[in-house]
C-alpha positions as a LaTeX table, in Angstrom:
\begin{tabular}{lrrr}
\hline
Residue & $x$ (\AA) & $y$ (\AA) & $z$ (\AA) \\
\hline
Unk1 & 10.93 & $-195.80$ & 52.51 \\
Unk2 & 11.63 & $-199.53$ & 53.35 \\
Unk3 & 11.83 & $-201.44$ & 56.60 \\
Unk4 & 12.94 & $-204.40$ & 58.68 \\
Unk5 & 10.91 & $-203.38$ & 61.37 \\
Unk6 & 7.74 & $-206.20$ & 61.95 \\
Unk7 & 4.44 & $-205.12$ & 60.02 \\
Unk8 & 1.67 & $-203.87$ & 62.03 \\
Unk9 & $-1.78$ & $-203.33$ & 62.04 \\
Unk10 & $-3.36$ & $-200.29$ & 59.84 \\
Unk11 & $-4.30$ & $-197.92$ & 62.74 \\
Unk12 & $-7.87$ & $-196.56$ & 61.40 \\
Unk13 & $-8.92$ & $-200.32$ & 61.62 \\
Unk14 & $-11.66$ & $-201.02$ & 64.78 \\
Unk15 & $-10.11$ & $-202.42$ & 67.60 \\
Unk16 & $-10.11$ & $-205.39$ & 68.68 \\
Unk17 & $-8.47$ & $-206.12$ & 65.62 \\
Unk18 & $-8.09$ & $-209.75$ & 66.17 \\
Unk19 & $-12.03$ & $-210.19$ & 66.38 \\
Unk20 & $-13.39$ & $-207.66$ & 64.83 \\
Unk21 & $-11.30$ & $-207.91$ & 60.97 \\
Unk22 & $-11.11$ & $-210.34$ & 58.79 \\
Unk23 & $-8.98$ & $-209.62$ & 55.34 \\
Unk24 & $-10.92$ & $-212.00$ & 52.86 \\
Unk25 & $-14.63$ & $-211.09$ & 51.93 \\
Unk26 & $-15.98$ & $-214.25$ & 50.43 \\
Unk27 & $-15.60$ & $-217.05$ & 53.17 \\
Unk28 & $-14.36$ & $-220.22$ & 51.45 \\
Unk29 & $-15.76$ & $-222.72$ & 54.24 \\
Unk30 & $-17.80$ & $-222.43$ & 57.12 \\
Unk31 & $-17.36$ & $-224.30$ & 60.79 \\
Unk32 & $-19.80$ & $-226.95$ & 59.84 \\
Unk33 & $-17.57$ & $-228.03$ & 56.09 \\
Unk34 & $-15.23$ & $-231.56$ & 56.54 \\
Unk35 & $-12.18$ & $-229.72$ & 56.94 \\
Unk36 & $-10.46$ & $-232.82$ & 54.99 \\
Unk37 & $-12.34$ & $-232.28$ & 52.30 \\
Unk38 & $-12.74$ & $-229.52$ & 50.09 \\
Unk39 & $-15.64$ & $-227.31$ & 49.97 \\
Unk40 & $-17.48$ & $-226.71$ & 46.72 \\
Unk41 & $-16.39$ & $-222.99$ & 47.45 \\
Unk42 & $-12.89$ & $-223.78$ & 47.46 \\
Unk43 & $-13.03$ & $-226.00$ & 44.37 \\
Unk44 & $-14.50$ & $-223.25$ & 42.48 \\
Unk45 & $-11.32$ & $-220.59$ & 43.31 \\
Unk46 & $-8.99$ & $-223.21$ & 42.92 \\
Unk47 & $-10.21$ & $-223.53$ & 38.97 \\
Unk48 & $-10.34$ & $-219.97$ & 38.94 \\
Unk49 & $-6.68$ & $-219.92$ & 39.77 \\
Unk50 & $-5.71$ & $-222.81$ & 37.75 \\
Unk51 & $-7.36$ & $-220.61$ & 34.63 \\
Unk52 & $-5.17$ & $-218.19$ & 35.24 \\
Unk53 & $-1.85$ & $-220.48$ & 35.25 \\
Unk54 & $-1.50$ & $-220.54$ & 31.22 \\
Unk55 & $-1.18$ & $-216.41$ & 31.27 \\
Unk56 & 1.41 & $-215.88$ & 34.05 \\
Unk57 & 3.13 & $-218.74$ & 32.33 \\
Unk58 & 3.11 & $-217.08$ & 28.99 \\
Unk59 & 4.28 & $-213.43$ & 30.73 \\
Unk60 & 7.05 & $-215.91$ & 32.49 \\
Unk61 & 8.22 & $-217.30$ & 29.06 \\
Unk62 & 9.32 & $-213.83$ & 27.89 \\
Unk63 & 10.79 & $-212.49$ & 30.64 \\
Unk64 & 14.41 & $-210.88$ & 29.37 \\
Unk65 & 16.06 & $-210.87$ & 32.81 \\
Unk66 & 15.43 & $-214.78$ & 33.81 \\
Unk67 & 18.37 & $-217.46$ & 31.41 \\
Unk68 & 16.50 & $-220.56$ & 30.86 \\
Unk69 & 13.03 & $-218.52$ & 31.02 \\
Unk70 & 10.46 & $-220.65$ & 29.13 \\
Unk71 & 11.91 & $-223.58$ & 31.19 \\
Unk72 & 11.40 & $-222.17$ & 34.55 \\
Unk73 & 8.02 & $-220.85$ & 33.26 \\
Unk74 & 6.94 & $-224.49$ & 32.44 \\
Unk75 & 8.32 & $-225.68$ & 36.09 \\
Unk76 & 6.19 & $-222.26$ & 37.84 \\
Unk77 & 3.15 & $-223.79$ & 35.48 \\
Unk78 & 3.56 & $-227.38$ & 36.99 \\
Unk79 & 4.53 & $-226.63$ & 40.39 \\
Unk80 & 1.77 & $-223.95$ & 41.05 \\
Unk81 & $-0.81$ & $-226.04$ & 39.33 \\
Unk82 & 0.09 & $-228.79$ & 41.48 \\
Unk83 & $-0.24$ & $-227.13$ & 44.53 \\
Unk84 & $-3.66$ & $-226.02$ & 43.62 \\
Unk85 & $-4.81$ & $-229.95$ & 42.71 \\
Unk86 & $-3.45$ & $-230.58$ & 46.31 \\
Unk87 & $-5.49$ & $-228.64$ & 47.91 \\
Unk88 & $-8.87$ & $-230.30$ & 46.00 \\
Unk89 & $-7.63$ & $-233.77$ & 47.56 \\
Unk90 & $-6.63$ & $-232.02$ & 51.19 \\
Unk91 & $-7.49$ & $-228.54$ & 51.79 \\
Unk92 & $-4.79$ & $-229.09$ & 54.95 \\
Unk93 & $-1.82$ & $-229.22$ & 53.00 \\
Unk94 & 0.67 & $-226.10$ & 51.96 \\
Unk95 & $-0.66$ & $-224.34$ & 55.08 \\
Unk96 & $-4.39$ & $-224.48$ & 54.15 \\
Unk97 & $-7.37$ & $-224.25$ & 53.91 \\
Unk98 & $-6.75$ & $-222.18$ & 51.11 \\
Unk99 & $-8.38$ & $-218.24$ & 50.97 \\
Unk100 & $-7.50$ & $-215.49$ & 48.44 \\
Unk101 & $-4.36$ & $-214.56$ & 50.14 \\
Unk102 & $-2.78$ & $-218.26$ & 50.38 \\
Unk103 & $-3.72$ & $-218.80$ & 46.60 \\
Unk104 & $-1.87$ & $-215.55$ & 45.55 \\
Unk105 & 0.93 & $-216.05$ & 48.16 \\
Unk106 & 1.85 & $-219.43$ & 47.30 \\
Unk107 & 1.76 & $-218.32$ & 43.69 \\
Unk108 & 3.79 & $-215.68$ & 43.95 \\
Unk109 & 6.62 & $-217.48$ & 46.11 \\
Unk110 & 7.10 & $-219.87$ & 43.02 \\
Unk111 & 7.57 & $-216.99$ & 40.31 \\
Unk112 & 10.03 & $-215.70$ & 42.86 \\
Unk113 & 12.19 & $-218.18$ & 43.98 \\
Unk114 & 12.48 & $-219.59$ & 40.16 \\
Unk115 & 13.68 & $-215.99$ & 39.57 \\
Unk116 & 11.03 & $-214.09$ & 38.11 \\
Unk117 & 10.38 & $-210.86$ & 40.10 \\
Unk118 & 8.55 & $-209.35$ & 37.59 \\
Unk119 & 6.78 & $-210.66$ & 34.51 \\
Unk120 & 4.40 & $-208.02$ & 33.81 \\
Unk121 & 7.24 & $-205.33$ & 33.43 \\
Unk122 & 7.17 & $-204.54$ & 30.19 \\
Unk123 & 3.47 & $-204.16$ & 29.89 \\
Unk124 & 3.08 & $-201.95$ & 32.80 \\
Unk125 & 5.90 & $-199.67$ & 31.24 \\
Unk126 & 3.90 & $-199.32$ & 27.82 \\
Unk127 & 0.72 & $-198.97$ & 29.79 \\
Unk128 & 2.19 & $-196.47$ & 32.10 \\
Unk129 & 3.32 & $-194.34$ & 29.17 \\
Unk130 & 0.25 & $-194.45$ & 26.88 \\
Unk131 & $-1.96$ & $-193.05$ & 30.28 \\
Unk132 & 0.54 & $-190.73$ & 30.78 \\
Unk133 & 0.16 & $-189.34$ & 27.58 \\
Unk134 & $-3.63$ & $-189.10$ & 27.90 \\
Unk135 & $-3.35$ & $-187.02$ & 31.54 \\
Unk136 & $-3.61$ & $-183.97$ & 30.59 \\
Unk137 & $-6.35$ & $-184.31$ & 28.83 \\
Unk138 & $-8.61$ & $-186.69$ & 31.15 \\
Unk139 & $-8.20$ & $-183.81$ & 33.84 \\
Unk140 & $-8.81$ & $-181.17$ & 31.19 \\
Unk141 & $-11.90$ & $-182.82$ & 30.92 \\
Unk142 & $-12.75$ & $-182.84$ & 34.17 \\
Unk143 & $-11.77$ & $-179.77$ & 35.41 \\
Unk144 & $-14.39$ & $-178.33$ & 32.37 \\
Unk145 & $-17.39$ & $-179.92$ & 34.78 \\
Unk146 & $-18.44$ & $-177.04$ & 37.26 \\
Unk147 & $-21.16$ & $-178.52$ & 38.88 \\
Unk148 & $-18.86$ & $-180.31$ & 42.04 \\
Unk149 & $-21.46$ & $-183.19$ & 42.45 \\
Unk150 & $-20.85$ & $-184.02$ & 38.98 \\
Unk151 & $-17.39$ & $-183.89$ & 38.78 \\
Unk152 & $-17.03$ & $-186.03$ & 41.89 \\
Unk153 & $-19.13$ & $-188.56$ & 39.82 \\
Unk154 & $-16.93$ & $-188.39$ & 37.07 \\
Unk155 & $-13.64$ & $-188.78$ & 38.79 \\
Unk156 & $-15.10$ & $-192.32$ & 40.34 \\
Unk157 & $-16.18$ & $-193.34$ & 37.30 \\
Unk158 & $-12.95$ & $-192.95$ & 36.04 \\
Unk159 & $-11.57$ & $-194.89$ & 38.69 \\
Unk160 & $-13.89$ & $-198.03$ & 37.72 \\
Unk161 & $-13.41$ & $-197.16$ & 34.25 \\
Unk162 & $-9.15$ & $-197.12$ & 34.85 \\
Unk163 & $-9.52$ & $-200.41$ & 36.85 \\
Unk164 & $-10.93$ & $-202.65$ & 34.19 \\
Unk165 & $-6.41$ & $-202.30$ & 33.52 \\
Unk166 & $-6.33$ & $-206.10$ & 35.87 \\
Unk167 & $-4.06$ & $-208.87$ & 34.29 \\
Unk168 & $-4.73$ & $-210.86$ & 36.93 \\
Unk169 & $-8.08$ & $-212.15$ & 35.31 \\
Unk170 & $-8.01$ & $-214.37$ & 32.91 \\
Unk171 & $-11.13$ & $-212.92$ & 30.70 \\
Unk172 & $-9.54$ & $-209.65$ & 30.61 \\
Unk173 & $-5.96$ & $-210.46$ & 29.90 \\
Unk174 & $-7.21$ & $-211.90$ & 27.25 \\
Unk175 & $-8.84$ & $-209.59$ & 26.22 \\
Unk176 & $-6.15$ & $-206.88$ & 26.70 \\
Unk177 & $-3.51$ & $-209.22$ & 25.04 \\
Unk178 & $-6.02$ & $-209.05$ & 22.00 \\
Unk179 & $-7.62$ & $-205.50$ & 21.21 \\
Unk180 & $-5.75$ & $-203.36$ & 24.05 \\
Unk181 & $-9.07$ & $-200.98$ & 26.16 \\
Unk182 & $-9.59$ & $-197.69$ & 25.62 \\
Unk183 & $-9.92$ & $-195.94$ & 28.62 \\
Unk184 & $-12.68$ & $-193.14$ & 27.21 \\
Unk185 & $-14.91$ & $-196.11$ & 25.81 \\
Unk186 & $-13.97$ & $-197.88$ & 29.21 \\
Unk187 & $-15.45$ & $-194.91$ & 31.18 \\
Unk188 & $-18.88$ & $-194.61$ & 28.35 \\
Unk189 & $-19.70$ & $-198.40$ & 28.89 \\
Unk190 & $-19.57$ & $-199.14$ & 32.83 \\
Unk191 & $-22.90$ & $-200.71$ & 33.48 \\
Unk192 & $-25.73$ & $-199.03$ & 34.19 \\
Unk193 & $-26.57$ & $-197.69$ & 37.59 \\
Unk194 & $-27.89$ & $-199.00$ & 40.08 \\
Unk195 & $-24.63$ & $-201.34$ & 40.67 \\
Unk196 & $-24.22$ & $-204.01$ & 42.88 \\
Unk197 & $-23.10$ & $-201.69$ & 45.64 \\
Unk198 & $-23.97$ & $-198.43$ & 45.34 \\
Unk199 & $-23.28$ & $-195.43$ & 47.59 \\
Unk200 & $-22.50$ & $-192.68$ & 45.28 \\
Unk201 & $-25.05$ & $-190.10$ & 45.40 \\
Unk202 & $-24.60$ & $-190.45$ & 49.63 \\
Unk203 & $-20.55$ & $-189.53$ & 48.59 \\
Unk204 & $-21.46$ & $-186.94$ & 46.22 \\
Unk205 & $-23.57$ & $-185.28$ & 49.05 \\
Unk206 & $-21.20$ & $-185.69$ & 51.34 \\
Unk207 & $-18.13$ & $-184.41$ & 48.75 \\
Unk208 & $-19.57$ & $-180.90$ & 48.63 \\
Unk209 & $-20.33$ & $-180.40$ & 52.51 \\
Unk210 & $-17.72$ & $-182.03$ & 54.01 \\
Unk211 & $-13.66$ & $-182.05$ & 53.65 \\
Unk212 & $-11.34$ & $-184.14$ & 54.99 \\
Unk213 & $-7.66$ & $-183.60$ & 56.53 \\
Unk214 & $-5.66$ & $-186.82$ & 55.43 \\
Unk215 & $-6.69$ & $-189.36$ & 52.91 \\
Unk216 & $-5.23$ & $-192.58$ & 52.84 \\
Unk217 & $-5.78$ & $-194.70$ & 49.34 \\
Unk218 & $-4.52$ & $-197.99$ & 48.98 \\
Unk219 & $-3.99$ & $-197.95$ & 44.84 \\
Unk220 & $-4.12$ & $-200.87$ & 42.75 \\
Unk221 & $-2.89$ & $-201.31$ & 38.77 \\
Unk222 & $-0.18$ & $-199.22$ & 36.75 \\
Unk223 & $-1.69$ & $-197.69$ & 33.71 \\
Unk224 & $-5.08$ & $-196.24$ & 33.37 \\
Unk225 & $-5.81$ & $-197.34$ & 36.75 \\
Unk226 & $-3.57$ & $-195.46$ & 38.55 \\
Unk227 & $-2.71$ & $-192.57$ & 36.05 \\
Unk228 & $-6.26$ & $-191.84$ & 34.48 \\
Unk229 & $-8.44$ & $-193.25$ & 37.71 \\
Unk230 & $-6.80$ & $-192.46$ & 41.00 \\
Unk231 & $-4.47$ & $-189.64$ & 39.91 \\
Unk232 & $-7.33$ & $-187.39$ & 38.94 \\
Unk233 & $-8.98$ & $-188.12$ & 42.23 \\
Unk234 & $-6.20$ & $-187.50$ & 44.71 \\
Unk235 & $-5.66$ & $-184.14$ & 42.10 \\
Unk236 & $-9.01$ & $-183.01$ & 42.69 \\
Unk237 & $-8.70$ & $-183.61$ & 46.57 \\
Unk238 & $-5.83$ & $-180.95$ & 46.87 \\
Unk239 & $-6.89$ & $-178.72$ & 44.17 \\
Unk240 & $-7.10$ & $-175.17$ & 45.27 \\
Unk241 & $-9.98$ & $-173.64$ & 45.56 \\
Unk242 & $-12.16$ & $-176.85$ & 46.65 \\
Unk243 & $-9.41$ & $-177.85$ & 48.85 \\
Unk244 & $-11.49$ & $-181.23$ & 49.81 \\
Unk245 & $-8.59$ & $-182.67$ & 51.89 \\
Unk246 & $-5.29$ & $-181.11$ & 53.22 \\
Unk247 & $-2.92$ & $-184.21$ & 52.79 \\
Unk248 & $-3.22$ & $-187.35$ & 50.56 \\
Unk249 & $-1.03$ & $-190.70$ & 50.91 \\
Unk250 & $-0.91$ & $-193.15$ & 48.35 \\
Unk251 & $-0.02$ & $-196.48$ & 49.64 \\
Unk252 & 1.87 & $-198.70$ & 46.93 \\
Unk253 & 2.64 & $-202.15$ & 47.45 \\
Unk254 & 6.57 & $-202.94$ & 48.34 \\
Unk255 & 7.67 & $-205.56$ & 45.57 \\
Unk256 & 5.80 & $-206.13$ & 42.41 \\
Unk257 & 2.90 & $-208.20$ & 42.00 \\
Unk258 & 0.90 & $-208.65$ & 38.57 \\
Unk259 & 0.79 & $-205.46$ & 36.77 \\
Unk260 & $-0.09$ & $-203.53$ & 40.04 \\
Unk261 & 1.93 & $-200.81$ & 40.52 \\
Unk262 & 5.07 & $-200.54$ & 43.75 \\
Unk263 & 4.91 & $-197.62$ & 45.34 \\
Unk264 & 9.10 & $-196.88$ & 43.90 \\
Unk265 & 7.03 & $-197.17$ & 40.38 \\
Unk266 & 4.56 & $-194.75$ & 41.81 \\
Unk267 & 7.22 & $-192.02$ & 42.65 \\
Unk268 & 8.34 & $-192.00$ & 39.59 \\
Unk269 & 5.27 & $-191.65$ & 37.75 \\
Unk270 & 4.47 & $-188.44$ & 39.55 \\
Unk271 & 7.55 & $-187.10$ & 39.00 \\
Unk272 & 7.78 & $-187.58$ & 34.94 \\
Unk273 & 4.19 & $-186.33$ & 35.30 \\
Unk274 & 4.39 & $-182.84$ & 37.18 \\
Unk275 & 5.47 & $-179.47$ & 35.17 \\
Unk276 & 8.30 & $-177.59$ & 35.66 \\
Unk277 & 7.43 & $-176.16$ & 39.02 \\
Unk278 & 6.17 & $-179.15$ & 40.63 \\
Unk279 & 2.61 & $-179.18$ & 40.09 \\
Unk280 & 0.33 & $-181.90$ & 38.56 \\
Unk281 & $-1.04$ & $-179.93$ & 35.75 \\
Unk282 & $-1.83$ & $-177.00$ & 37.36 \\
Unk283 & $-2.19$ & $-178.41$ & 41.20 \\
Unk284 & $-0.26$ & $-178.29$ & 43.90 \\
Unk285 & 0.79 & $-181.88$ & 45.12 \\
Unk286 & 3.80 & $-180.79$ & 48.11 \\
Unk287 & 1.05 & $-182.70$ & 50.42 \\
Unk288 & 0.74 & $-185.77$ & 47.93 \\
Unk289 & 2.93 & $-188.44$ & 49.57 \\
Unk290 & 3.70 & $-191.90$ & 48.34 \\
Unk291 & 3.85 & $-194.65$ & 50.80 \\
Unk292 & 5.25 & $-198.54$ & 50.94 \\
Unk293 & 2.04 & $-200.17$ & 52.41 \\
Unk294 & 4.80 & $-203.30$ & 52.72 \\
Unk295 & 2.47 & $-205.40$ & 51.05 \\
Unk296 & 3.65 & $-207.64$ & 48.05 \\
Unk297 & 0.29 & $-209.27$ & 46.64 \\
Unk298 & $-2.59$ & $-208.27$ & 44.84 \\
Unk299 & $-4.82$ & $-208.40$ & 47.57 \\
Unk300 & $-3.90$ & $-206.73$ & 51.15 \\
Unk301 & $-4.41$ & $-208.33$ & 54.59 \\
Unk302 & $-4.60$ & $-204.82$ & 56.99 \\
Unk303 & $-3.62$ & $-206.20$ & 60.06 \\
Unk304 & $-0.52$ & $-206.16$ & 58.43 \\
Unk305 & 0.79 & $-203.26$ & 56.99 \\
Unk306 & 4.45 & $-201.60$ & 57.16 \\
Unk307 & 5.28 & $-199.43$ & 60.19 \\
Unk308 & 5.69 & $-196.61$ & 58.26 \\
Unk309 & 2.70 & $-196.55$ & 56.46 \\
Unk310 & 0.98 & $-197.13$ & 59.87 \\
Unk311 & 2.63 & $-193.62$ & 60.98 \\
Unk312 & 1.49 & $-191.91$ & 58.47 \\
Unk313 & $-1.78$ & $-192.72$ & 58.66 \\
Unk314 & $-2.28$ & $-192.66$ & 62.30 \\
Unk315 & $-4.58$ & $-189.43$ & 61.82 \\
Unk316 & $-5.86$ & $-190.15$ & 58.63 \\
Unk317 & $-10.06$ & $-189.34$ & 58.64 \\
Unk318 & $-11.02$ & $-190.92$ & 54.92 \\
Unk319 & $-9.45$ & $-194.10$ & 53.82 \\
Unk320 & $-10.12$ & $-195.39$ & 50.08 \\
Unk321 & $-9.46$ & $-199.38$ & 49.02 \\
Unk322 & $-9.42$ & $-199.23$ & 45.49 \\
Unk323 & $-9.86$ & $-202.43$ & 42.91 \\
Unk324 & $-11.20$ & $-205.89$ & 43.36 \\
Unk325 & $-8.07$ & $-207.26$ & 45.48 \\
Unk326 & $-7.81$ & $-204.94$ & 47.82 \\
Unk327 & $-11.48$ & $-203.54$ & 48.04 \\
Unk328 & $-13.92$ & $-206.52$ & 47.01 \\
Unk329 & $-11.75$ & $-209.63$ & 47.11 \\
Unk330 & $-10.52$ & $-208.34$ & 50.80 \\
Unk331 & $-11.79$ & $-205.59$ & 52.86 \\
Unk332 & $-15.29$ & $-204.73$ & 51.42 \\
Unk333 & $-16.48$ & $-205.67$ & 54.66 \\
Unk334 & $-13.71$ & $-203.93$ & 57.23 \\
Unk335 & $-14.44$ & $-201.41$ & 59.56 \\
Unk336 & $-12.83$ & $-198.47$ & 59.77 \\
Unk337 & $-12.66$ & $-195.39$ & 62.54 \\
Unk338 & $-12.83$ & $-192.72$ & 60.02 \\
Unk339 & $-15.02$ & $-192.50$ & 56.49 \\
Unk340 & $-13.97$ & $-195.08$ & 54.31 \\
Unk341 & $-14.38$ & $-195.61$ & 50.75 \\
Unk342 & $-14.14$ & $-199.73$ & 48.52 \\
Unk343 & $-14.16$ & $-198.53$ & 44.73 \\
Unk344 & $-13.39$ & $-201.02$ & 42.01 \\
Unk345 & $-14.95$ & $-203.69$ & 39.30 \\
Unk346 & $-15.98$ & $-206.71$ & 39.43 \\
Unk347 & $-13.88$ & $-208.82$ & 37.09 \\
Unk348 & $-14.12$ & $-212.52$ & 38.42 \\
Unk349 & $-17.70$ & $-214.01$ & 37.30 \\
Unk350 & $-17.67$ & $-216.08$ & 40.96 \\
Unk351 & $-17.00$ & $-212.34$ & 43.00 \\
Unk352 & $-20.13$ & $-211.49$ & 40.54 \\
Unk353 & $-21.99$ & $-214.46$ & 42.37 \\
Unk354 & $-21.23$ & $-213.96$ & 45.54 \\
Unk355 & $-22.50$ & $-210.10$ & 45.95 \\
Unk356 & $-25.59$ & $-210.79$ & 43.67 \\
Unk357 & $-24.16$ & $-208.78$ & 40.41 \\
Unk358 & $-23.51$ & $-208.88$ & 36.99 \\
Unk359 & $-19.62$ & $-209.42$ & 35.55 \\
Unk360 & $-17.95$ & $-206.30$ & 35.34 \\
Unk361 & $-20.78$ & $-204.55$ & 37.48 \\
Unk362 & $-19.27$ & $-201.86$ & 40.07 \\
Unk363 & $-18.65$ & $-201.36$ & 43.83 \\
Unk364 & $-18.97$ & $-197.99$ & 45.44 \\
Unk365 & $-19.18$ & $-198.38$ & 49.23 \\
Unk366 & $-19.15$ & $-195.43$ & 50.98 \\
Unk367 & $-19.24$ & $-195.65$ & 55.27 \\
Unk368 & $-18.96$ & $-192.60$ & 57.52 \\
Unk369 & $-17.47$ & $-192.98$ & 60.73 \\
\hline
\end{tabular}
């Protein structure tokens, strides 16, 4: 479902929007910082962005669809990197000062116009297909659990555990690029409770007296992420017989960005996933929808969000940001009319910093309306 029409604001955001949201969590400056000069926040997610330069290059290099690719990956490399030594001298210039969304904007509009749309394709496609092969069995699993408290638990730990799937940070694409993850191991080693923000026995109270009529959840990365973490989840919410929520939208960004996955991507996921009659091993999904949030980054501003996807989710009562973009790096701290749910790791050692945790530590933050 695509549009021309002008994005708008998500609806289950407080009003006034214009004073009361703000997309970015961690505030690079305050009032009081020279604005000519940059602040020592800044400086530190500029470097973080300029460590990341040398593995979107490399993905840029072997790009099939782009003639001349290493080329045009050396000029993204140098153009991008310049930009970001720019802003140390004047934190003014390319429309600054710079925040989370600028830095990944400004990188992305350089991939694009040199012709690169999509440099993570081909992992994404293997990725997709080795979690797809390991469905069946992930909700096996957790369909076994018959305690509902527990099950709940498990299903968000497999979302953290699916989410650790992030080429956007440098440690782990590294990491990835080197000995692959294991999604089971992934889901046995998340750090120890209590994490950095934790609200899950509140949501696992809450899971088995309450239900909810729409859910709205803003996904994140292809692969385990989305197949093994947040496919479960939305699966459990319609599965007969708990019937937790009545409808469930999953908002996928517009154009591709990183290895997260578009919401065209998404559709077709589901579709090589269901069985013969339409259901997702075993569930009914007629009232799982896939929505264009209109967003083309890795993190999501709110205020502005595609019409349609603003429809949809005009009566939605449980809205879910999941990952470190869209639910840590921006949002944690939005306010929502309805219960609202920020899930994901914490991948960048300076996000770490910020909320007081350890590297790869977890968020659950749970708020009832």
């Amino acid at each position: 479902m695509e549009s021309s029409s002008p994005p708008v604001p998500f609806p289950q955001l407080q009003a006034p929007v214009e004073s009361t949201y703000r997309a970015c969590t961690i505030p690079y400056r305050f009032p009081s910082d020279n604005p000519r000069k940059a602040s020592p926040v800044e400086i530190q997610w500029i470097d973080l962005f300029l460590k990341s330069v040398p593995s979107f290059k490399q993905r840029a290099e072997n790009d099939p669809t782009v003639p001349d690719a290493p080329a045009k990956a050396e000029k993204f490399a140098q153009r991008y990197t310049s930009i970001l030594e720019e802003f140390k001298k004047n934190p003014e210039s390319h429309g600054g000062p710079p925040d989370c969304i600028l830095l990944c904007r400004l990188r992305e509009l350089i991939l694009r116009e040199l012709g690169f749309n999509d440099i993570f394709k081909k992992v994404k496609d293997e990725e997709n297909a080795k979690a797809m092969s390991l469905f069946e069995g992930v909700v096996r699993r957790n369909d076994e659990i018959e305690d509902n408290e527990k099950r709940a638990e498990n299903l968000i730990r497999g979302i953290l555990a699916g989410n650790i799937f992030d080429l956007g940070s440098a440690q782990l694409a590294e990491v990835f690029a080197k000995d692959g993850m294991s999604f089971l191991a992934s889901c046995q080693n998340l750090l120890s409770r209590p994490w950095v923000i934790d609200d899950l026995d509140a949501f696992k109270n809450k899971w088995t007296k309450k239900s909810w009529e729409k859910a709205v959840i803003f996904v994140d990365n292809s692969g385990a992420d989305i197949i093994l973490g947040i496919l479960p989840f939305a699966r459990e919410l319609l599965r007969c017989g708990t019937k937790v929520c009545v409808h469930v939208i999953l908002a996928a960004n517009d154009m591709p960005s990183i290895n997260d996955v578009t919401y065209l991507e998404l559709v077709e996921i589901i579709n090589k996933l269901k069985d013969e009659n339409g259901k997702l091993a075993g569930v009914d999904v007629s009232d799982l929808l896939v929505a264009n949030s209109g967003n083309d980054l890795p993190v999501i501003d709110l205020s502005s969000v595609s019409p349609e996807l603003a429809y949809m989710a005009n009566d939605a009562d449980l809205v879910v940001l999941e990952g470190m973009g869209r639910g840590i790096e921006t949002n944690l701290y939005a306010q929502m009319k309805c219960d609202s749910i920020k899930v994901g790791m914490v991948k960048h050692p300076e996000v770490a910093q910020f909320l007081g945790g350890r590297l790869y530590d977890c968020v659950f933050k749970f708020n009832e309306a």
